[in-house]
Backbone as CSV, one residue per row, in Angstrom:
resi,resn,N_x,N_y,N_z,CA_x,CA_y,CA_z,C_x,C_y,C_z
1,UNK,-20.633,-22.372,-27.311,-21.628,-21.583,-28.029,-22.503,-22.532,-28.837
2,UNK,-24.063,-22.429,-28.588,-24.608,-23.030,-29.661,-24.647,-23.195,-31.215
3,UNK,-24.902,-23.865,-31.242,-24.858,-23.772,-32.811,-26.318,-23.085,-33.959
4,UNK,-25.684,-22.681,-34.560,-26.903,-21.080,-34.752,-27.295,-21.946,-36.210
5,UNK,-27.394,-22.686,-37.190,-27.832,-23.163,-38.572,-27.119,-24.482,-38.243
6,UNK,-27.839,-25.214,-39.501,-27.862,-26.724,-39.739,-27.629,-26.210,-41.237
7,UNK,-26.576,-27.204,-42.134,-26.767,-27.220,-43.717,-27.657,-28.545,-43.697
8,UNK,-28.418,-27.546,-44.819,-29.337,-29.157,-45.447,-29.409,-28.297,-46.717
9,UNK,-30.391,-28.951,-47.566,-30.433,-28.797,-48.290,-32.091,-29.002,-49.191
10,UNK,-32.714,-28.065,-48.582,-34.161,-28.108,-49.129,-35.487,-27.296,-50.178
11,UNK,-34.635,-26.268,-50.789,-34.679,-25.828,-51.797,-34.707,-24.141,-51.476
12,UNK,-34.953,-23.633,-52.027,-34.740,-21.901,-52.263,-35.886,-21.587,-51.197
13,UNK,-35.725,-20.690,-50.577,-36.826,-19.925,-49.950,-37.195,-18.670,-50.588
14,UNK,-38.594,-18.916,-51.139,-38.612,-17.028,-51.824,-38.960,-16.514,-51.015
15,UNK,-39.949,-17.102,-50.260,-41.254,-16.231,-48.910,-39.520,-15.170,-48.264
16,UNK,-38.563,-15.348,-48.016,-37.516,-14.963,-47.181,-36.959,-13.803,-48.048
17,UNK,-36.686,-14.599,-49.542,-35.756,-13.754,-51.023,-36.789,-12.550,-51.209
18,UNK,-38.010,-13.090,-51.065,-39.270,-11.749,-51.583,-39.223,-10.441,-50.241
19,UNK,-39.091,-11.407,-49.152,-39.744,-10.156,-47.714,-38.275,-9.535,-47.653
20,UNK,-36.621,-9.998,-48.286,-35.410,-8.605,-48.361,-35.905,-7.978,-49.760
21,UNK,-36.216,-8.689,-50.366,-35.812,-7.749,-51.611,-37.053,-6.467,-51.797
22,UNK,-38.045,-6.583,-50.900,-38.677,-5.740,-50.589,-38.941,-4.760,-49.830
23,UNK,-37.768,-5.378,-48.715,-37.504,-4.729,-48.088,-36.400,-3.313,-48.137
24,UNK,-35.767,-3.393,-49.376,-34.786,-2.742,-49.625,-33.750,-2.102,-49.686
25,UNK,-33.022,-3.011,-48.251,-31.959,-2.742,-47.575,-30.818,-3.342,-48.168
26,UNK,-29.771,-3.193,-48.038,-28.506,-4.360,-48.890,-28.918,-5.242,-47.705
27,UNK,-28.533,-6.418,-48.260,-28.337,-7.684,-47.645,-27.779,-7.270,-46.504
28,UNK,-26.417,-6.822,-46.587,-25.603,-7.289,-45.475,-26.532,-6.228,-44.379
29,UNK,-27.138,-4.864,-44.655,-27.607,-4.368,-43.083,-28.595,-5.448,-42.812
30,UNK,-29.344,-5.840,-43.604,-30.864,-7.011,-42.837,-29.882,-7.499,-41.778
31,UNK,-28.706,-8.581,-42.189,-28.293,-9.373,-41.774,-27.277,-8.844,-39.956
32,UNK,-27.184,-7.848,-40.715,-26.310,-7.143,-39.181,-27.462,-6.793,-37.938
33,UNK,-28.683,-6.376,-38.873,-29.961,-6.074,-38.180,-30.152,-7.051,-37.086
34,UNK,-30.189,-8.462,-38.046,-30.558,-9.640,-37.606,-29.572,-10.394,-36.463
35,UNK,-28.518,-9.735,-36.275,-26.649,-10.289,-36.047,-26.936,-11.588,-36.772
36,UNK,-26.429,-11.784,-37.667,-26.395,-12.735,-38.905,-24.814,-12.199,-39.745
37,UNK,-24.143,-13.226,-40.054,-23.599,-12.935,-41.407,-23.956,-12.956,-42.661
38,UNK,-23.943,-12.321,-43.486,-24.743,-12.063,-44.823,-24.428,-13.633,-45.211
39,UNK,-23.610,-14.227,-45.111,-22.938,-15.352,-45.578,-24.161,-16.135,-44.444
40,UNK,-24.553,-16.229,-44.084,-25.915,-16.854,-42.929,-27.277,-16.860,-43.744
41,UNK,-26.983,-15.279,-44.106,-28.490,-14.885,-44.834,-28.783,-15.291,-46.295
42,UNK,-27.318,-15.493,-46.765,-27.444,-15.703,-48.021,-27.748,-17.294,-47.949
43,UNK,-27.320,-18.192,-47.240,-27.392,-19.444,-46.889,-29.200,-19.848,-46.731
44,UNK,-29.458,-19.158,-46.086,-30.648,-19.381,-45.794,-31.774,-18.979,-46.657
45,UNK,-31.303,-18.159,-47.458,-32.132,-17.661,-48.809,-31.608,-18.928,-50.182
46,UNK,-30.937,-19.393,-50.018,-30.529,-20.751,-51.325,-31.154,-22.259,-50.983
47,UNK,-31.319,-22.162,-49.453,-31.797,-23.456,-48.596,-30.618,-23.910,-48.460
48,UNK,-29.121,-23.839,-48.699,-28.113,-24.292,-47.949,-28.438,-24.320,-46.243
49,UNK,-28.527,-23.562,-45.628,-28.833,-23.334,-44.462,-29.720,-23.559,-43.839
50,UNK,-30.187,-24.260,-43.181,-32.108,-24.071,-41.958,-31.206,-23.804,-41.155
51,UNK,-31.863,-22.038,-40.567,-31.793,-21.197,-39.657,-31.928,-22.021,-38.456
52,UNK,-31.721,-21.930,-37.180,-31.987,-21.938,-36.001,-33.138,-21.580,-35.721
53,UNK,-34.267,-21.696,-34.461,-35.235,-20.772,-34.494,-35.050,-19.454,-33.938
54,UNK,-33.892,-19.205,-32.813,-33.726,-17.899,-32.675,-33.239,-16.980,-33.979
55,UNK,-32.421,-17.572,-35.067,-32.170,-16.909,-36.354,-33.278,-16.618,-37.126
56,UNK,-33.872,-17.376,-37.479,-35.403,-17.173,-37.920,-35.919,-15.778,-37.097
57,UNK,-36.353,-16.386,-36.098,-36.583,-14.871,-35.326,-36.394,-13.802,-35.055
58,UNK,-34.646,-13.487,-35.217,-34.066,-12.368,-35.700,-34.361,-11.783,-37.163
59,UNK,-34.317,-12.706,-37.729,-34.442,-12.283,-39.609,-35.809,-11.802,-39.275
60,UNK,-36.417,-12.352,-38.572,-38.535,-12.187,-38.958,-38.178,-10.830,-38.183
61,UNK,-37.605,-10.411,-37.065,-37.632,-9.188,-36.548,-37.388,-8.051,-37.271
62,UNK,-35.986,-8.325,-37.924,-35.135,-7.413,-38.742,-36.135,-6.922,-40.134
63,UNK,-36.803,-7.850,-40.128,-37.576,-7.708,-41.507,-39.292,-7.291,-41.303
64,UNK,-39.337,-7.110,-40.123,-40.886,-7.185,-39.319,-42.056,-7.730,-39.720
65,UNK,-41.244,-9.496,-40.254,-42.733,-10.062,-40.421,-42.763,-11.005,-39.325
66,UNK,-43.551,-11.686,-39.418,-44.023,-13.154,-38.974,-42.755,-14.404,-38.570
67,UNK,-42.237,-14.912,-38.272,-41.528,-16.038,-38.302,-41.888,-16.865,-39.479
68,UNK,-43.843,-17.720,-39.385,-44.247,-18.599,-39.982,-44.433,-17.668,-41.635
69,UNK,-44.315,-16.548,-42.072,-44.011,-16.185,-42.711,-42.880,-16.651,-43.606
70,UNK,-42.073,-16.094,-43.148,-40.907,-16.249,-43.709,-40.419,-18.031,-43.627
71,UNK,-40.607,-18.658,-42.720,-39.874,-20.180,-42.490,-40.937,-21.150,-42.746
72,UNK,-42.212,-20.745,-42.653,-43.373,-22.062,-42.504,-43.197,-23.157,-43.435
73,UNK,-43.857,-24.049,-44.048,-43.742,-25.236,-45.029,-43.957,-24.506,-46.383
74,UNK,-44.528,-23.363,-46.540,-44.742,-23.231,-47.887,-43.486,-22.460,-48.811
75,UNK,-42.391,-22.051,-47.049,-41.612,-21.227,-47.870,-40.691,-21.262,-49.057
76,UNK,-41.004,-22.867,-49.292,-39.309,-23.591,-49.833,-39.886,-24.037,-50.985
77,UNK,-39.346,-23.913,-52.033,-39.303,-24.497,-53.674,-37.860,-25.022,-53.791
78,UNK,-38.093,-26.582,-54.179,-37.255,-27.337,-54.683,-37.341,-27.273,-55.700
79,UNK,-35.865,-27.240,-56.392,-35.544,-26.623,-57.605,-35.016,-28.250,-58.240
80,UNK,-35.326,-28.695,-59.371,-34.787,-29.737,-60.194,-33.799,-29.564,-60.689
């Protein structure tokens, strides 16, 4: 089985934290939406995680935005 995330470590994603929390689902349905473990989603909302691009693509589905939305270069704030 491939491997679905990489840990790194590149700062918080809000563009991702803003498009659930607006979305207004609990975490864990986005993430089932997405077949994700919330423990995936939550990863990927702290920047522990860079998604895969098919994960990305699921989340952008589950959430019906954009991919470059949610993942592009602007999404990430490094936190000091």
């Amino acid at each position: 089985m491939p491997r679905m995330t990489t840990t790194v470590r590149q700062g918080r994603n809000l563009n991702l934290l803003i498009a659930v929390v607006r979305d207004g689902r609990p975490r864990w349905q986005i993430a089932d939406s997405a077949r994700v473990s919330a423990t995936t989603l939550s990863g990927c909302i702290t920047g522990r995680v860079m998604p895969s691009e098919s994960v990305q693509s699921r989340l952008a589905a589950a959430l019906g935005l954009p991919v470059a939305d949610l993942f592009g270069p602007d999404a990430y704030v490094v936190e000091s």
